[in-house]
DRENLO-963232 format. One record per residue (C-alpha): residue number from 1; residue in three letters; x, y, z. Coordinates in pm, 1 decimal, decimal comma. Layout:
// DRENLO-963232
+-----+-----+----------+----------+----------+
:   i :  aa :       xx :       yy :       zz :
+-----+-----+----------+----------+----------+
: NUM : ala :        X :        Y :        Z :
...
+-----+-----+----------+----------+----------+
END
This chain:
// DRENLO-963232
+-----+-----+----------+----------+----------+
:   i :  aa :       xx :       yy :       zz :
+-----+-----+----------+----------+----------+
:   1 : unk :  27665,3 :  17556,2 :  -6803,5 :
:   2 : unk :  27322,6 :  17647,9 :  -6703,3 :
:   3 : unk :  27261,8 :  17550,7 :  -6338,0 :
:   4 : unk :  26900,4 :  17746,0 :  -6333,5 :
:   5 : unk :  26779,9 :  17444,2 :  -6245,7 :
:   6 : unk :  27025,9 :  17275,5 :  -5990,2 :
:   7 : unk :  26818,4 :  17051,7 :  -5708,5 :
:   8 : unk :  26757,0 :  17266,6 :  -5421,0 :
:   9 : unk :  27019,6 :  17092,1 :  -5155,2 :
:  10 : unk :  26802,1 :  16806,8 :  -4892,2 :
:  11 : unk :  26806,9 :  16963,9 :  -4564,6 :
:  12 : unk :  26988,4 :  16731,3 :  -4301,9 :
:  13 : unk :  26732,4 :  16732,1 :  -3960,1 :
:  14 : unk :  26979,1 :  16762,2 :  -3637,3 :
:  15 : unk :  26983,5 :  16414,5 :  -3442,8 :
:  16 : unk :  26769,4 :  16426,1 :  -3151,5 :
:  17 : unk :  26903,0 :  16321,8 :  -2817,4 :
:  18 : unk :  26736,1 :  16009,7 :  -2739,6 :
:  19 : unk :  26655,9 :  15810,7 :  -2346,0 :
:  20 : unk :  27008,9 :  15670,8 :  -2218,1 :
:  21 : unk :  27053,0 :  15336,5 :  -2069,2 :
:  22 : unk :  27336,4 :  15157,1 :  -1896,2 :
:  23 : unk :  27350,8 :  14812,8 :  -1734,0 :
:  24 : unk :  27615,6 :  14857,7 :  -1442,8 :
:  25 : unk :  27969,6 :  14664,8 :  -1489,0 :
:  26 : unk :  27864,1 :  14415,9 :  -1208,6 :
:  27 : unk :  27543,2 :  14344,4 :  -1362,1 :
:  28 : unk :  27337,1 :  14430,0 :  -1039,0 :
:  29 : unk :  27156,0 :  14727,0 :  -1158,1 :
:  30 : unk :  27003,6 :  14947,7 :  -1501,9 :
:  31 : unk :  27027,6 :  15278,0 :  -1532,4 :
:  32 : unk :  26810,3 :  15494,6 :  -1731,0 :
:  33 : unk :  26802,6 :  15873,1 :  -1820,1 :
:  34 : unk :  26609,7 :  16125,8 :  -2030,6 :
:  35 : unk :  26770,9 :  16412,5 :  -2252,0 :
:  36 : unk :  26597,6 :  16612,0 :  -2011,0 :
:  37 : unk :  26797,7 :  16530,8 :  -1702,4 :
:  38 : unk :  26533,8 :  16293,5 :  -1531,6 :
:  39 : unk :  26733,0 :  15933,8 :  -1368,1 :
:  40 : unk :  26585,9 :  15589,3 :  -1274,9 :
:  41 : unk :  26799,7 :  15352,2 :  -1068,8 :
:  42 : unk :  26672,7 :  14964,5 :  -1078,6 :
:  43 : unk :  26837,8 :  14733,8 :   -886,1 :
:  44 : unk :  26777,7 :  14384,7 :  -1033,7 :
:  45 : unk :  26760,3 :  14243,1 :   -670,8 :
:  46 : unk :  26388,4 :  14244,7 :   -654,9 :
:  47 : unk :  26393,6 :  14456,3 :   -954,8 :
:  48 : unk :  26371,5 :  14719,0 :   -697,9 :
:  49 : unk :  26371,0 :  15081,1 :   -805,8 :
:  50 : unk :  26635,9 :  15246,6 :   -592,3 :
:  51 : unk :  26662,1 :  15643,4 :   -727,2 :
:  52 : unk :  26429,5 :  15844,7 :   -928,7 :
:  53 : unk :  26530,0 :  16197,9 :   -983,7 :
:  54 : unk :  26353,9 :  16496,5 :  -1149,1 :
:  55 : unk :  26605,7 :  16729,5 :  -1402,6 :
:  56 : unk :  26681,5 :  16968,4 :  -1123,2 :
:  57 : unk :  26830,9 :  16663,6 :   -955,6 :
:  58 : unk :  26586,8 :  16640,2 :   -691,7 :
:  59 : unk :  26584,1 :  16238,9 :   -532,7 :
:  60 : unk :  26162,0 :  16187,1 :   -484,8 :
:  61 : unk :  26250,1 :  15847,7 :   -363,0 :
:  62 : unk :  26372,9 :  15791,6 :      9,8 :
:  63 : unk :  26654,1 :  15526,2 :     18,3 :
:  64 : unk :  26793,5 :  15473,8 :    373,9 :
:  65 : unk :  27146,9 :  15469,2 :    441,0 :
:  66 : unk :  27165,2 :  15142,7 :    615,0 :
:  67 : unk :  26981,3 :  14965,1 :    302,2 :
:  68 : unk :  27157,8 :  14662,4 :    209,6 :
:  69 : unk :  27257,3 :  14646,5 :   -175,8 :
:  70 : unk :  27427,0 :  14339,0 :   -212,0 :
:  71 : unk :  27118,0 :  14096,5 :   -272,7 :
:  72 : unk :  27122,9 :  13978,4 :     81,2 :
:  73 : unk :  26757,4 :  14117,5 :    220,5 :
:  74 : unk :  26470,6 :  14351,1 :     94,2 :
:  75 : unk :  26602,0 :  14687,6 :     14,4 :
:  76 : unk :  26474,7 :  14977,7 :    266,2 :
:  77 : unk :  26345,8 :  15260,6 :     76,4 :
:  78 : unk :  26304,2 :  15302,3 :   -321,5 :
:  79 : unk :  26022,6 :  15108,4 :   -423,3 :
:  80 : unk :  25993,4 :  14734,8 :   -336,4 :
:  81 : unk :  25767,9 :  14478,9 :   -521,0 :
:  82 : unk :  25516,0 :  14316,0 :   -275,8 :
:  83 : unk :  25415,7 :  13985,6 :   -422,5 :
:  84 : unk :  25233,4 :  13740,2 :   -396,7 :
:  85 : unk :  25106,1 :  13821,6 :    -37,7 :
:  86 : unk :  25094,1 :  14099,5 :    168,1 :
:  87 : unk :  25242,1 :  14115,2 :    560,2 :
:  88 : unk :  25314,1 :  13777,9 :    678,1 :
:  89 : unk :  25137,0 :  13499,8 :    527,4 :
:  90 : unk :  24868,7 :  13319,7 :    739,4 :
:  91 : unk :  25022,3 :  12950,9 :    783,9 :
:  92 : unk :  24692,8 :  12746,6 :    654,9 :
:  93 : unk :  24710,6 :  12997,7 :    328,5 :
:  94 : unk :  24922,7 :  12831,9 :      7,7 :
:  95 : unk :  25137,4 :  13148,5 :     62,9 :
:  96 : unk :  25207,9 :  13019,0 :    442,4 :
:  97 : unk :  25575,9 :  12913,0 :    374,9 :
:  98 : unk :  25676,7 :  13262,5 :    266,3 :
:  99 : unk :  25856,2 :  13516,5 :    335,2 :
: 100 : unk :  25675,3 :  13850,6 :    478,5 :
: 101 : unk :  25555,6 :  14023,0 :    172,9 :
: 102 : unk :  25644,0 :  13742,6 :    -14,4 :
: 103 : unk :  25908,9 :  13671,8 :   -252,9 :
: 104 : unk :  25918,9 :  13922,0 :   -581,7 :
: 105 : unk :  26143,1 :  14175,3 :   -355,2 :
: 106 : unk :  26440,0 :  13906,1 :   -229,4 :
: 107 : unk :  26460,8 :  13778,2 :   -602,1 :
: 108 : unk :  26674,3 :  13842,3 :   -885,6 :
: 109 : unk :  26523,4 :  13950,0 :  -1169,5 :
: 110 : unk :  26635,1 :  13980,2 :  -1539,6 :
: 111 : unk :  26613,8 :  14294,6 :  -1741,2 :
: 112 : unk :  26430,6 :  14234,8 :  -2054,9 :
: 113 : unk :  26501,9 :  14520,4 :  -2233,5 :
: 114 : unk :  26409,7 :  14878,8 :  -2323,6 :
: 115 : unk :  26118,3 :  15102,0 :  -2522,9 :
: 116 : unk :  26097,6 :  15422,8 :  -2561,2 :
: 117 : unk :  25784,8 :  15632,7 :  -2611,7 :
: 118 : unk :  25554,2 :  15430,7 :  -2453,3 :
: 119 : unk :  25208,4 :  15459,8 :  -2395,4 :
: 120 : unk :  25085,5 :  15402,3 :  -2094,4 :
: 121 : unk :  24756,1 :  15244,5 :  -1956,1 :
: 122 : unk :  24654,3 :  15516,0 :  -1690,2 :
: 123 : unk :  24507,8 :  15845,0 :  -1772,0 :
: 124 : unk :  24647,6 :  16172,0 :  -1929,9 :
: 125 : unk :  24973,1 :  16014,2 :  -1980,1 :
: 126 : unk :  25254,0 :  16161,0 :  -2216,4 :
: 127 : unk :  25366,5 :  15908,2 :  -2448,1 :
: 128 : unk :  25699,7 :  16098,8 :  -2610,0 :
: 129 : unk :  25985,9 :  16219,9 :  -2389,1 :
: 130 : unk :  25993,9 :  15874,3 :  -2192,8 :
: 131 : unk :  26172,3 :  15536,0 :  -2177,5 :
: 132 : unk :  26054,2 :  15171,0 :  -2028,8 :
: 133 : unk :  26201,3 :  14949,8 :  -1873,2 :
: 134 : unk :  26086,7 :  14552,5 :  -1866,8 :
: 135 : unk :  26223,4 :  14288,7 :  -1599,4 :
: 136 : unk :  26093,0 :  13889,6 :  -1573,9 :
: 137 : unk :  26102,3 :  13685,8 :  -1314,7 :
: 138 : unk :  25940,9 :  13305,3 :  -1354,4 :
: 139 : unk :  25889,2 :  13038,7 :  -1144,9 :
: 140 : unk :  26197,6 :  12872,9 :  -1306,8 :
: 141 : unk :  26394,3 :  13127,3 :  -1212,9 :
: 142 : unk :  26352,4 :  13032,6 :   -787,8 :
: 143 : unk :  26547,2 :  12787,7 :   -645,6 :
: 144 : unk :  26287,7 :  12726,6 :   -390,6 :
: 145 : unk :  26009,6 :  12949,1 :   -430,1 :
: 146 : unk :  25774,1 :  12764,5 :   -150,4 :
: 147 : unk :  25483,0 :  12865,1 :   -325,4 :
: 148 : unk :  25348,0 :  12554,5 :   -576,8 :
: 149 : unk :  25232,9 :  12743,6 :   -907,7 :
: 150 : unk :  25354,6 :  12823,0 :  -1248,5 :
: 151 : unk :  25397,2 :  13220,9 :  -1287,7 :
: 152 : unk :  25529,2 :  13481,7 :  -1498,3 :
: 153 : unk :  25533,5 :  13845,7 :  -1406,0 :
: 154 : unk :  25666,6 :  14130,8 :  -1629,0 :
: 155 : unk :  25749,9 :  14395,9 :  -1400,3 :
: 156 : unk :  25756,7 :  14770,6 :  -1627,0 :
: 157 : unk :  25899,1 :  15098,1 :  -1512,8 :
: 158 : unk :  25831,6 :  15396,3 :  -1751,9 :
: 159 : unk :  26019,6 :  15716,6 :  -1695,1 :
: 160 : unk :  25842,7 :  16067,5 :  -1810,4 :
: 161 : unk :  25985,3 :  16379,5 :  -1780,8 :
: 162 : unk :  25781,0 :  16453,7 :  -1475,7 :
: 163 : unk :  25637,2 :  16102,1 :  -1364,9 :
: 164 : unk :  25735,7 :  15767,5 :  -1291,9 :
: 165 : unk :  25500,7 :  15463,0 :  -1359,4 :
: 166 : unk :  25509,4 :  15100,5 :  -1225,2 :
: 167 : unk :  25322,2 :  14814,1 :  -1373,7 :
: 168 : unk :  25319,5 :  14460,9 :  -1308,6 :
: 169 : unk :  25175,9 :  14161,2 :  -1582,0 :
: 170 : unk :  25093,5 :  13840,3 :  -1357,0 :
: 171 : unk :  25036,2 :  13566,7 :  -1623,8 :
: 172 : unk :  24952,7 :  13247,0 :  -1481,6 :
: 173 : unk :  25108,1 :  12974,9 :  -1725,4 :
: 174 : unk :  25006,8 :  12666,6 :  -1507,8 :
: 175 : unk :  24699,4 :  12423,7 :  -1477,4 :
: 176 : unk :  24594,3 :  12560,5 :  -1130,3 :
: 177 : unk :  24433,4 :  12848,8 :  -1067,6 :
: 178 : unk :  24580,3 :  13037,0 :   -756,9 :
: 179 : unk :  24544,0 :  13361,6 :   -517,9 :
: 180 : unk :  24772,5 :  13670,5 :   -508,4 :
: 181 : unk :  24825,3 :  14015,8 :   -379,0 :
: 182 : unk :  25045,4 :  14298,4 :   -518,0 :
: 183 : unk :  25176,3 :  14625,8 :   -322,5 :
: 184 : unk :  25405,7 :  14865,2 :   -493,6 :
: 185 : unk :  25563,3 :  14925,1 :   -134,9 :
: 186 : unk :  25663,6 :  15321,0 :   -228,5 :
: 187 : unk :  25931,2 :  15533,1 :     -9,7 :
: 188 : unk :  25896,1 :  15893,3 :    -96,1 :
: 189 : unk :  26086,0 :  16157,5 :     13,3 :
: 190 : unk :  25989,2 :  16456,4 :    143,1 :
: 191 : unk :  26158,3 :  16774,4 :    388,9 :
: 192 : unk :  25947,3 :  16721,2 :    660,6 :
: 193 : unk :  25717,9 :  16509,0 :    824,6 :
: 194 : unk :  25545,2 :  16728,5 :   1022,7 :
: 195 : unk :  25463,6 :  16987,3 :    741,2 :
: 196 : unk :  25324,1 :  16651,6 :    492,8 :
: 197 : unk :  24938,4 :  16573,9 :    461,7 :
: 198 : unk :  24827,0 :  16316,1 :    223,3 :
: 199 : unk :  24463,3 :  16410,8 :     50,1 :
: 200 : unk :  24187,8 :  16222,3 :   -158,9 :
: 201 : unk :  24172,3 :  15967,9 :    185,6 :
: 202 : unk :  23910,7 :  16164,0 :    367,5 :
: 203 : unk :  23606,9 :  15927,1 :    282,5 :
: 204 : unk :  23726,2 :  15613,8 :    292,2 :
: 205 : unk :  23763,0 :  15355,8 :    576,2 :
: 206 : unk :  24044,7 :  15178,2 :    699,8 :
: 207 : unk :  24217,5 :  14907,2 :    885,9 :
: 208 : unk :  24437,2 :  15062,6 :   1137,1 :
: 209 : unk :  24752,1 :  14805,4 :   1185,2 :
: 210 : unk :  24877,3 :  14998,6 :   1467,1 :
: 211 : unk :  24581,0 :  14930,4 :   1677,0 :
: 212 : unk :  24590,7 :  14528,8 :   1563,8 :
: 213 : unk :  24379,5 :  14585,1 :   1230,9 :
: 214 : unk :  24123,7 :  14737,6 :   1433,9 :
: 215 : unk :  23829,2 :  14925,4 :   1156,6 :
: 216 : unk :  23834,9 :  15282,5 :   1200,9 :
: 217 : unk :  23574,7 :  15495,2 :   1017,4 :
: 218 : unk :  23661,7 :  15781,0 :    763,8 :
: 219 : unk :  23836,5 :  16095,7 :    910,3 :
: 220 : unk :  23673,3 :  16326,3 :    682,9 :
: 221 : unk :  24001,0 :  16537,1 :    666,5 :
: 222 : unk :  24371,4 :  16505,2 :    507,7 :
: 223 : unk :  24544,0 :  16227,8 :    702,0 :
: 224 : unk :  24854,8 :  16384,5 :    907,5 :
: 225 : unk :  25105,2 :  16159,6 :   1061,5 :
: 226 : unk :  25219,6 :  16232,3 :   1430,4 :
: 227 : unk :  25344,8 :  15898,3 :   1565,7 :
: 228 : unk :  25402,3 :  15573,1 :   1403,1 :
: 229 : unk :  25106,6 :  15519,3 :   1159,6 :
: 230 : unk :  25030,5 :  15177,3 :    940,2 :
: 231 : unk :  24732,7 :  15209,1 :    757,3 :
: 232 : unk :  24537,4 :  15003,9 :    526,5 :
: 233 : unk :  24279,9 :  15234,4 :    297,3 :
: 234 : unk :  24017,7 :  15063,5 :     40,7 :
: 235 : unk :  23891,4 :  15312,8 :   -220,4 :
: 236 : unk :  23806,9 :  15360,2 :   -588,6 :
: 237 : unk :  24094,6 :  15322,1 :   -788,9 :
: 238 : unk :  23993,9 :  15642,7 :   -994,3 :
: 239 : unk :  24088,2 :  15809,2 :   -682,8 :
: 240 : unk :  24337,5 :  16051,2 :   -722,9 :
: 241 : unk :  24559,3 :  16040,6 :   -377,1 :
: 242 : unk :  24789,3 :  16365,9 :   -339,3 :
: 243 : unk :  25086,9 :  16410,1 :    -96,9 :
: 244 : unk :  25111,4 :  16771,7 :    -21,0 :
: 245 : unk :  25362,9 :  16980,7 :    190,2 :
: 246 : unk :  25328,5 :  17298,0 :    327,2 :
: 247 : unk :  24966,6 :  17280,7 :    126,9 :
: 248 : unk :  25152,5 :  17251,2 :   -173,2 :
: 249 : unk :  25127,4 :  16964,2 :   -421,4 :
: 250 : unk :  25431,7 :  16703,2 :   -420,8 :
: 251 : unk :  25306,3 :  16361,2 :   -583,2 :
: 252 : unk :  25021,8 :  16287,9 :   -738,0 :
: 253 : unk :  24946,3 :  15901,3 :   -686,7 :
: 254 : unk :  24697,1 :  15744,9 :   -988,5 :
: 255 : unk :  24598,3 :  15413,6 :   -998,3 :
: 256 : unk :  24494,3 :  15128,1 :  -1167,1 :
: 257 : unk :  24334,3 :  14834,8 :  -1062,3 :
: 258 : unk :  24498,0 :  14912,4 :   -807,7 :
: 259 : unk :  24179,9 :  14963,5 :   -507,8 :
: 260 : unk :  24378,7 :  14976,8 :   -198,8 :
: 261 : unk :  24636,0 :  15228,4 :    -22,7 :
: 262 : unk :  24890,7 :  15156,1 :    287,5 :
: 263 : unk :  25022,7 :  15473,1 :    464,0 :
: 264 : unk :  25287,4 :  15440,3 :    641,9 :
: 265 : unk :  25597,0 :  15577,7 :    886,4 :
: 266 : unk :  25778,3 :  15395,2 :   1107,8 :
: 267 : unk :  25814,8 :  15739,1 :   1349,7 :
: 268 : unk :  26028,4 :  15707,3 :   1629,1 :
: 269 : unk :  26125,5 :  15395,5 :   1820,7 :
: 270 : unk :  26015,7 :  15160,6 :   1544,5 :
: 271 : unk :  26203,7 :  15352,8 :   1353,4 :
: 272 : unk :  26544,6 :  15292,2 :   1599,6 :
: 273 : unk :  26417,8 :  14933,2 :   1604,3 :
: 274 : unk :  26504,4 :  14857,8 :   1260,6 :
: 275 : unk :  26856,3 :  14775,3 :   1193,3 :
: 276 : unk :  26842,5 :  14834,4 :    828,5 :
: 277 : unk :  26674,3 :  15198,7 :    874,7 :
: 278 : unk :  26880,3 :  15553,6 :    902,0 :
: 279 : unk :  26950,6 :  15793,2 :    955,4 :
: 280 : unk :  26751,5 :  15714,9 :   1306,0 :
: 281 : unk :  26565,4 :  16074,9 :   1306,2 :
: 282 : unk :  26514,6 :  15961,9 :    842,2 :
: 283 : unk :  26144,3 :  15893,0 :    975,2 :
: 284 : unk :  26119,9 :  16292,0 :    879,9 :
: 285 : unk :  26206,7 :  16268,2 :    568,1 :
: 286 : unk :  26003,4 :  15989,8 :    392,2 :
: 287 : unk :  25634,5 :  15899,4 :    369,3 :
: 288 : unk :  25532,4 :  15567,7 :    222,6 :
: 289 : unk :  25194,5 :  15561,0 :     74,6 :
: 290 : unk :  25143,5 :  15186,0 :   -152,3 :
: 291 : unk :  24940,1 :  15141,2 :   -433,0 :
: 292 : unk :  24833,5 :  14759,6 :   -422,7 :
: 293 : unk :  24584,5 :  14485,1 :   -412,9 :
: 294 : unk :  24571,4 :  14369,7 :    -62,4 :
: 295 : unk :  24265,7 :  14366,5 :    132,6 :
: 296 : unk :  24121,4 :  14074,4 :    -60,9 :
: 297 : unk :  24245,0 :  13820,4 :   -286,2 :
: 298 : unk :  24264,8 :  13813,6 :   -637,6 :
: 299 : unk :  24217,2 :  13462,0 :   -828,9 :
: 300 : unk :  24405,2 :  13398,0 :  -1108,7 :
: 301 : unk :  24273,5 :  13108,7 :  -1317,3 :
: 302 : unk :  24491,2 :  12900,6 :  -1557,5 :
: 303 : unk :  24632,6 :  13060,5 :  -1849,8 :
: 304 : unk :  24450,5 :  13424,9 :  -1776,9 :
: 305 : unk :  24593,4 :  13678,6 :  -1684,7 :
: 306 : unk :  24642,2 :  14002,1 :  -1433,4 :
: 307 : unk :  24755,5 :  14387,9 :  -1500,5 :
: 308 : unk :  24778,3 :  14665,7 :  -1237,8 :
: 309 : unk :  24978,6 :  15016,3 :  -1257,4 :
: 310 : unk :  25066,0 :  15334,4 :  -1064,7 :
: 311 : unk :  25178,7 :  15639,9 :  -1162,2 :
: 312 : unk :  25357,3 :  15919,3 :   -933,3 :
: 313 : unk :  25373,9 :  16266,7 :  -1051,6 :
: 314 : unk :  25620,6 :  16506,2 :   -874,0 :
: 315 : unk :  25523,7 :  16822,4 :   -875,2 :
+-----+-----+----------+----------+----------+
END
């Protein structure tokens, strides 16, 4: 038989490893990883993410080891949602009856799902190698929300291979327009505070909430933080903010729509004042510094709607 001719034999292409995710056996939180090694820990209490870790297995988010898990207050550390206010709510405001920093954080959320390969709204962002993860949370969802408006927010967290991004879709779905604010309220960790500056700060103005919201004037330098420090920055969004230590790059903080920046560490005896915060001394060993919209209020008229993102880059 001649065979000269026999069809050259289809080449089988190997099956590429592909973003894992998990939904724990209690249903209280998702899990996501990369091929890569990279892990994302949600918790759907506040939809709070609780561990993000590069491949070498290095944790960038601090988590203290007094946070409650259980649903029954704000988690300590990771990165809680701030929403719809800011601090505690001014009693003559429609957010008066809330909670401090509202009520996104102490709610549970439902996980909508998965995507992988992404794209992502902010800048020089790598679309391949990365899974997303949506949660919802409605105003049907709260048994008494104390706040009097019809929402829906779609809360996304995108894991890259060296990044982690946050975004948040406010939709409002009712007749009356209304007034937010939005803080991603972000613990990183770090070795030491004493060797951690945070750059791309130096020009801009801020509220210091240490010295009762007092204005203080740009410091012109790399903010370091020797005692307890609560700050409230206002700058460009297309500000690049940088958390070094030792002089060396750590995170990289972009932002989107997204104009205003909170730094802040407890340091000492606030620190020993919080029941929910340890190790007591843990003050070393995380930085917050919050992407949000807080200095002002943003109006949300019927049926439009709102979208604002962070990225953090560990380097």
């Amino acid at each position: 038989m001649d065979r000269a001719k026999k069809p050259a034999a289809i080449p089988v292409s190997p099956i590429q490893p592909t973003p894992q995710v998990s939904i724990s056996d209690d249903n209280s939180r998702v899990t996501a990883s990369l091929p890569t090694g990279e892990q994302l820990v949600v918790l759907l209490y506040g939809a709070t993410v609780i561990s993000w870790k590069s491949a070498n297995g290095k944790e960038n988010l601090f988590l203290s080891s007094k946070a409650l898990l259980d649903g029954s207050k704000p988690v300590r550390g990771g990165i809680p949602l701030v929403f719809p206010v800011f601090g505690p709510p001014s009693p003559d405001h429609p957010t008066g009856k809330l909670p401090q920093h509202g009520f996104a954080r102490n709610s549970r959320w439902e996980y909508l799902g998965k995507s992988s390969s992404e794209s992502s709204s902010l800048p020089n962002s790598k679309g391949d190698a990365s899974v997303k993860l949506d949660f919802g949370l409605s105003n049907s969802m709260l048994s008494d929300s104390k706040w009097d408006y019809e929402f829906n927010l779609t809360y996304s967290v995108t894991l890259s291979q060296d990044s982690l991004e946050t975004s948040l879709v406010v939709r409002n779905t009712g007749s009356s327009n209304y007034d937010f604010q939005v803080l991603f309220h972000s613990y990183l960790a770090i070795d030491d505070i004493g060797e951690t500056t945070v750059s791309g700060l130096e020009q801009a103005a801020f509220k210091d909430k240490v010295q009762g919201g007092k204005d203080v004037e740009p410091a012109g330098k790399p903010i370091s933080i020797t005692s307890e420090t609560d700050r409230l920055y206002t700058t460009a969004p297309e500000q690049m903010i940088n958390i070094l230590e030792k002089g060396n790059g750590r995170y990289e903080l972009t932002r989107d729509m997204l104009p205003d920046v909170v730094v802040w560490n407890p340091w000492i005896e606030k620190a020993k004042g919080m029941a929910d915060f340890g190790p007591e001394d843990g003050y070393k060993k995380m930085i917050c510094v919050e992407a949000g919209s807080v200095s002002a209020w943003n109006t949300l008229e019927a049926g439009e709607t709102w979208e604002g993102a962070q990225r953090i880059k560990a380097l």
